[in-house]
N, C-alpha and C positions, 0 to 999 in steps of 0.2 A: 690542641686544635684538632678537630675531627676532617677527615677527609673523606667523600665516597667514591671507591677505587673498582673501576670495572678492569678485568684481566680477561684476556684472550688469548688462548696457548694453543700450541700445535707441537706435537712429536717428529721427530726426524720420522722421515720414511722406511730409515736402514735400521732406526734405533734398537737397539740388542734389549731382548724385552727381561731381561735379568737386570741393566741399566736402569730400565721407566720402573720395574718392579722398585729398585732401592731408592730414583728418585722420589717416586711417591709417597713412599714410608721415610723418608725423611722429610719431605713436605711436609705431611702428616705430623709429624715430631716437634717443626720447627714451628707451625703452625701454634701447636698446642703450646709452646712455651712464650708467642704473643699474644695467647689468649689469655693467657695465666696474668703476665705484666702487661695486660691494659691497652696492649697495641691493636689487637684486630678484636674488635668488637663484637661487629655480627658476620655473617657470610652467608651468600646464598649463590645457588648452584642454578644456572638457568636451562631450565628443561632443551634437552638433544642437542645441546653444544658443549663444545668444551670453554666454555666461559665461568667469570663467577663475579658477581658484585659483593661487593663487603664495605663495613665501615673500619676504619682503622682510624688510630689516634699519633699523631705525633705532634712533638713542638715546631717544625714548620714544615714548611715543603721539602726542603733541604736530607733534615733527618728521615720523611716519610721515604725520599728517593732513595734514601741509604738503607732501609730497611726492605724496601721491592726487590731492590738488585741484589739484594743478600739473600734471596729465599731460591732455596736449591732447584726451584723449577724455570725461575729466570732466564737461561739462555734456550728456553723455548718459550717465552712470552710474547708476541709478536706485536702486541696492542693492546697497551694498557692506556686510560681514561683517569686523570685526577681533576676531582671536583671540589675545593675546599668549601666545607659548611660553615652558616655562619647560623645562630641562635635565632628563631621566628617567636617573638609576643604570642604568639598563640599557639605555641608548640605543649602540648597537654604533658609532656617528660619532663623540658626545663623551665624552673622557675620563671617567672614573666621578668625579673630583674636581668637573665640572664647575659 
């Protein structure tokens, strides 16, 4: 099942910039290793925010929620949006049977 996941993050004020340095780079990491299995599909970065829409895949709501809250920048996410998609007939990607 694909889901489209908008995220909205904010740093602590105080946050010790050695801390955002390593969160990042594990972001980074953790990212690349749902890209790899199939989970986060696309990502896009929305111009002068700290936001990012992306698609991600999981078997339902349930597991996508388990995989949000597992990603190391999470207790700075303040407002995330899930959308599950469903297959359009006239979607030029997926087969028309879809």
């Amino acid at each position: 099942m694909e889901f489209l996941v908008n995220i909205k993050l904010k740093w602590s004020d105080d946050m010790a910039t050695d801390l955002k340095e390593k969160i990042i780079r594990e972001e980074r990491e953790h990212a690349a290793e749902l890209v790899k299995s199939g989970t986060l599909v696309r990502m896009w970065r929305v111009p002068c925010r700290f936001e990012n829409w992306g698609v991600w895949r999981a078997g339902d709501a349930t597991e996508l929620h388990q995989i949000i809250t597992g990603l190391p920048a999470n207790p700075w996410m303040y407002d995330i949006t899930v959308l599950p998609l469903a297959c359009h007939p006239v979607d030029p990607v997926t087969p028309a049977n879809g």
